[in-house]
N, C-alpha and C positions, 0 to 999 in steps of 0.2 A: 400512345396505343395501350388498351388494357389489359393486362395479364390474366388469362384464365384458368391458368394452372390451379388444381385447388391446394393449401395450403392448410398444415393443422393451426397456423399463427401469424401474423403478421412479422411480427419480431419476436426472436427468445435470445433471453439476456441470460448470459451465462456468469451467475454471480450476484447474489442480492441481499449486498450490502448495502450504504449508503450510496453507491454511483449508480447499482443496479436499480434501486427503489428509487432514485430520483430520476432516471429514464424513462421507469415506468409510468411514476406519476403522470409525467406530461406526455407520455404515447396513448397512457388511458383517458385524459382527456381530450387525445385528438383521436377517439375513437377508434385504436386499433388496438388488436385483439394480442395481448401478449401473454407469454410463461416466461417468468422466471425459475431460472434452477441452480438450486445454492446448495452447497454442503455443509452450511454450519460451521465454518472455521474460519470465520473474518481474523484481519491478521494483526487488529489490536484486540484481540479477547482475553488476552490479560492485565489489559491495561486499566487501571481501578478510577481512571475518572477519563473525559476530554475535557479538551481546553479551547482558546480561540477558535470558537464554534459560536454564532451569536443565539442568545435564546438557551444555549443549552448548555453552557459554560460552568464545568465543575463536576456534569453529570455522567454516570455510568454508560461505557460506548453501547453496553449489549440494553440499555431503557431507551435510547436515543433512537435503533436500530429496531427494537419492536413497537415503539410508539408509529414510526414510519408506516413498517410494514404492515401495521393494523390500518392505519392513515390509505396504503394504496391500495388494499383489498377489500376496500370499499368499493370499487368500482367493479361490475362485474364481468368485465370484459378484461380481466388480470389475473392469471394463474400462476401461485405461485409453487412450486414441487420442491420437498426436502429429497437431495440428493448428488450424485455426483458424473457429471458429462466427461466422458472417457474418450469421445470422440465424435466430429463434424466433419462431413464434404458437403459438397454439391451436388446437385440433383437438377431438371429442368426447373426454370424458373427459381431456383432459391438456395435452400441446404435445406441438410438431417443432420441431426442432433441424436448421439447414443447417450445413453445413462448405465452406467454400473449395474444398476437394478434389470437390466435390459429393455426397458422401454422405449421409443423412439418418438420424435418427432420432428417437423419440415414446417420453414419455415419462408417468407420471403427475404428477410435479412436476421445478421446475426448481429448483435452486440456483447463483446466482450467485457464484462465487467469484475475479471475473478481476485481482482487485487494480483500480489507479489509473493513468494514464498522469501522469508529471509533466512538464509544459511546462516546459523548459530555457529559461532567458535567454537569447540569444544574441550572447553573452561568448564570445571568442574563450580558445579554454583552458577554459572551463567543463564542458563534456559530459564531459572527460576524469576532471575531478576529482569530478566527480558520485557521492557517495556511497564518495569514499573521501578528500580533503580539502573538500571543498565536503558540507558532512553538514549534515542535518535534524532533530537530533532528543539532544541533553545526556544524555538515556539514554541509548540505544543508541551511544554515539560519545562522549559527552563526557569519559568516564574518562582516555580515550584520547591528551587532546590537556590532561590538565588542566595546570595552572603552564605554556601554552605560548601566546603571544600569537595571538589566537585574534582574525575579525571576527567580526560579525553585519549579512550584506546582505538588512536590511530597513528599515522606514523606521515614522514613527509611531506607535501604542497599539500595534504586534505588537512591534516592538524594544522597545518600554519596557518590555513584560512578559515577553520574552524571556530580556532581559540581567539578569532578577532570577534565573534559573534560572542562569546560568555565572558568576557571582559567589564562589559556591561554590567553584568549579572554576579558576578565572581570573583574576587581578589585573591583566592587559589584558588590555584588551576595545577594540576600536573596530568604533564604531554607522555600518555604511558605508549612506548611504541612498540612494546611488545618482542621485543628483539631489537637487535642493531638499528639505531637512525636511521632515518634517512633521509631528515631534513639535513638544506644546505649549513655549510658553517655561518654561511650570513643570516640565516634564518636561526640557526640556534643562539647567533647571539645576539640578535631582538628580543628573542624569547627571554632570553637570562637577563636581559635588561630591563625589564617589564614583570622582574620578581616571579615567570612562569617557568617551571621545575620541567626537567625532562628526565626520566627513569626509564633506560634500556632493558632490565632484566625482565624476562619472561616470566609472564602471569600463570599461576599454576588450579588457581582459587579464588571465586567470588566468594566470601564468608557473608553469609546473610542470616539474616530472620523472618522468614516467610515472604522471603524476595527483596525483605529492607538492605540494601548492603551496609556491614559493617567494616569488612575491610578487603582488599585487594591482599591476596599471598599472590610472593612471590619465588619463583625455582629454589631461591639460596634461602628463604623460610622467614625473612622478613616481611610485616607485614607492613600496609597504608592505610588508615581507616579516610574514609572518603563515605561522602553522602549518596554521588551518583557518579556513574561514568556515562561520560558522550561514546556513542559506537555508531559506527554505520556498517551493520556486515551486510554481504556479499547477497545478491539474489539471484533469483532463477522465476521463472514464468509458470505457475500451476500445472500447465496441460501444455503439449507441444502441438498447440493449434495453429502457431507458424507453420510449420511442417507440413502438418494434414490440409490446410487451408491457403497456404505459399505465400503468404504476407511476411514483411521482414524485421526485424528489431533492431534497434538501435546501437547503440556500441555500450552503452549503460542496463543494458537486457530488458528493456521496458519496449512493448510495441511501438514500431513507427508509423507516426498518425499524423494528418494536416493539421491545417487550425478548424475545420470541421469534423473532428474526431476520427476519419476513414481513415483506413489503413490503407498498405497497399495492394491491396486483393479489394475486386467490385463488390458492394454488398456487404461489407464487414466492417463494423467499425468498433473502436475499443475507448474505453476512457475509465479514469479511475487509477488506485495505484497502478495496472498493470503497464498502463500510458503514461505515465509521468515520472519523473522522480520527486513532485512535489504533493508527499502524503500528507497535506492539511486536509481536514475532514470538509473544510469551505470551496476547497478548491477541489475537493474529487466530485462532492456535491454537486456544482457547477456544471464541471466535466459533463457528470449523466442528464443533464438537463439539455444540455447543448448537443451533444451526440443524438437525444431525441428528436430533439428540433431538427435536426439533420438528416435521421433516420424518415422523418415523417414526409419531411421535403421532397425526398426521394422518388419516395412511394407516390407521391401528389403528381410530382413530372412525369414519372412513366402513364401513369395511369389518365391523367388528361390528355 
């Protein structure tokens, strides 16, 4: 049966970075009418290259990002709005969409694409080297820094199966846990058997040069000179569109979504870091492409 509710859009993606721009791509070619609305704050924008990205391996996230977004607004049935959505409900037939600026619009479905916010330690020096010596992730980063005395600040079952992944890559390694262990003793002495160091005292100081780290301070004032540290900190979800929209997350703070991107609210689907914990730039890519295909599916069923 078909929906005649009128609508400002088919779909508006909230977020358009690369999961948003690849949703859109493929909803502009199946002919529906989308806005995109982004704030400008993708959440590697300080990161000075990507990596395992095919095609575009080496190059600057924010040239990857605007070659796209020139790439889908070619089509003209795609709007994209610099800004920032403060808040979504429901309405007959669909949702609205608020904007900071106060504008509004309604849509028949929403897609979620805002990425992750990551909570920073607050390590003096640390924000700076966020994601360009301070890195999360041996794929995307570890090539980069391999044979180069490298940390890992984290502590317990995440470092011990962390440090199995830069072993490859790395023949020092130190396990900074930032305070007291909390790896097992059977785990710390694999670790000491394997030539990998573990340093309890608290970190007081990233010492850098325009993000390059050169040494880790620590409380009692000695220093670690180190190339890069592994970190995984802590996140939170951009906008509490849980809440406003009653869909649930997961126990890792990322949306809970099927294997067809939906969440669990009708009509809404998410993909991209905000859905995953797995931030390869291939695989959020993916994500928005699939979430489209799914979004478009939708819309096909009710309407035939």
């Amino acid at each position: 049966m078909s929906i005649f509710v009128h609508m400002d859009f088919d779909v508006i993606i909230i977020g358009g970075s690369y999961t948003g721009l690849s949703a859109a791509l493929t909803l502009a070619r199946s002919a529906r009418k989308v806005l995109i609305v982004d704030s400008g704050k993708p959440c590697n924008r300080q990161t000075p290259h990507a990596h395992n990205f095919l095609t575009h391996d080496g190059e600057e996230p924010a040239v990857i990002a605007a070659a796209a977004k020139a790439g889908v607004l070619k089509y003209p049935n795609v709007k994209f709005m610099d800004g920032t959505v403060i808040s979504a409900g429901r309405k007959a037939g669909g949702f609205t969409v608020n904007l900071a600026n106060g504008a509004n619009f309604s849509s028949r479905k929403l897609l979620i694409a805002t990425g992750l916010k990551d909570i920073l330690p607050a390590i003096k020096g640390f924000a700076a080297c966020w994601a360009i010596s301070a890195i999360h992730c041996p794929y995307c980063h570890g090539y980069e820094v391999r044979n180069e005395k490298v940390g890992l600040m984290m502590n317990g079952d995440n470092a011990f199966e962390m440090v199995k992944n830069l072993q490859v890559l790395n023949s020092d390694i130190t396990i900074l846990t930032n305070g007291k262990s909390k790896l097992t003793v059977a785990q710390s002495d694999i670790l000491r058997a394997k030539s990998i160091k573990i340093v309890e005292e608290e970190i007081t100081e990233f010492e850098h040069v325009n993000g390059e780290l050169q040494h880790v301070v620590f409380g009692n004032g000695e220093k670690l000179a180190l190339k890069a540290v592994y970190v995984r900190p802590d996140v939170e979800q951009h906008l509490d569109l849980h809440v406003q929209l009653n869909f649930e997350l997961t126990e890792f703070k990322t949306i809970k979504v099927d294997e067809q991107q939906q969440t669990t609210a009708s009509g809404v689907y998410a993909a991209g870091d905000c859905a995953t914990m797995f931030r390869s730039l291939s695989i959020i890519t993916a994500a928005g492409t699939l979430a489209a295909v799914m979004l478009n599916k939708e819309m096909i069923s009710e309407d035939f």
